[in-house]
C-alpha positions as CSV (number, residue, x, y, z in Angstrom):
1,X,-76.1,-2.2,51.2
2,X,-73.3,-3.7,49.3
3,X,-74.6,-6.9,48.2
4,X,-74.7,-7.6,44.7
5,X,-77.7,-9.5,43.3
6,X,-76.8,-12.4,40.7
7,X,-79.0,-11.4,37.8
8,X,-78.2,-14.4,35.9
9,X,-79.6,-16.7,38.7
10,X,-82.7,-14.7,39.3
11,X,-83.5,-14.9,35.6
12,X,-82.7,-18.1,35.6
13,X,-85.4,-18.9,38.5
14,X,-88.0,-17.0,36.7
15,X,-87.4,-18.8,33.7
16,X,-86.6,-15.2,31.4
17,X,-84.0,-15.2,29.3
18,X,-82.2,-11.9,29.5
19,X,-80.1,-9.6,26.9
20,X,-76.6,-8.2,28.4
21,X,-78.7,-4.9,28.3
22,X,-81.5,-6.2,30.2
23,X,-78.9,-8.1,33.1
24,X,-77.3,-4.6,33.5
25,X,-81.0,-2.2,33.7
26,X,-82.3,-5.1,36.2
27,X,-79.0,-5.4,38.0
28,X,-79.0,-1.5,38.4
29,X,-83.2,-1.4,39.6
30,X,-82.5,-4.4,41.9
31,X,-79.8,-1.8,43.9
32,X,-81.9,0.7,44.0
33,X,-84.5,-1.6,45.0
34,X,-81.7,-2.8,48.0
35,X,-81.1,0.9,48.5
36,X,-84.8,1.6,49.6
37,X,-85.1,-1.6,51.9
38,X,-82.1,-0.6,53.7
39,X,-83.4,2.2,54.6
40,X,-85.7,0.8,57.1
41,X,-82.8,-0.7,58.9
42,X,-82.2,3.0,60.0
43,X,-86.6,3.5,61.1
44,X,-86.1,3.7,65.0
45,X,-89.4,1.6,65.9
46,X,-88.3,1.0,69.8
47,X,-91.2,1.2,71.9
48,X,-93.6,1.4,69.1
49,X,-94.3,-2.0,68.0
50,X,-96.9,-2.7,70.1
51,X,-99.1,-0.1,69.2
52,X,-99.8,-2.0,66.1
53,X,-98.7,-5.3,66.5
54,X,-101.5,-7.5,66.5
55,X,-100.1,-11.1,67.6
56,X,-100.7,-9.7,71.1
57,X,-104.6,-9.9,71.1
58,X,-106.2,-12.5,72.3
59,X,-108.3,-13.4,69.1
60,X,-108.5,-17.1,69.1
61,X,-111.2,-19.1,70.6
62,X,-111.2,-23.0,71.6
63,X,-111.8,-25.4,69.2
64,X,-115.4,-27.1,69.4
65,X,-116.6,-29.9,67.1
66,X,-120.7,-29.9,66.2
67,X,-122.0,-32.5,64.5
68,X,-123.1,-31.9,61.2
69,X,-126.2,-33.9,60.6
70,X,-125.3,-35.5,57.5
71,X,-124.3,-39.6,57.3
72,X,-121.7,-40.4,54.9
73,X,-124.7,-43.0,53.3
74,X,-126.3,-40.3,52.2
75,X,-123.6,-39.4,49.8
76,X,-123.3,-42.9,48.4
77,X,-124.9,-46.7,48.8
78,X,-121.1,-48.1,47.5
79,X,-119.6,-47.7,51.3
80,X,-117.3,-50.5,53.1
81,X,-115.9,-49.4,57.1
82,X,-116.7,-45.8,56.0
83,X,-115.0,-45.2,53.1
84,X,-116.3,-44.6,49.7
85,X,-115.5,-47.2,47.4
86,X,-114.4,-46.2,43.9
87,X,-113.3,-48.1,40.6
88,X,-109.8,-48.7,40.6
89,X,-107.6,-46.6,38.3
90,X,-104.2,-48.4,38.6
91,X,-104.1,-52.4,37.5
């Protein structure tokens, strides 16, 4: 992989303030890093995937709504059209 990671930017994102040392070791780890990851470009996985590829099960069930039982006055007696009613904060 020939891409070369700006180790100035990434420190800069991560908020780190990095020596010239410390841009150089990271630079150097984030190619290796690269290195490994491009090696599962080369991982023949054809015919494969849906041994373990879960998207294909049919896990999800409908959606059903229950009541719950509980009336929003028994939360608070300060209610108007449903809605709580709370000092306000802003003037």
């Amino acid at each position: 992989m020939s891409e070369d990671i700006n180790v100035q930017k990434v420190a800069q994102l991560a908020r780190l303030k990095l020596t010239a040392a410390e841009e150089s070791y990271f630079g150097d780890k984030f190619k290796e890093i690269l290195g490994y990851v491009s090696l599962l470009s080369e991982v023949n996985i054809e015919g494969k995937t849906d041994q373990r590829d879960e998207s294909n099960l049919s896990i999800y069930r409908t959606d059903q709504t229950n009541p719950s039982g509980i009336a929003v006055e028994d939360f608070s007696d300060k209610i108007e059209n449903q809605h709580f009613m709370v000092p306000s904060v802003i003037e």
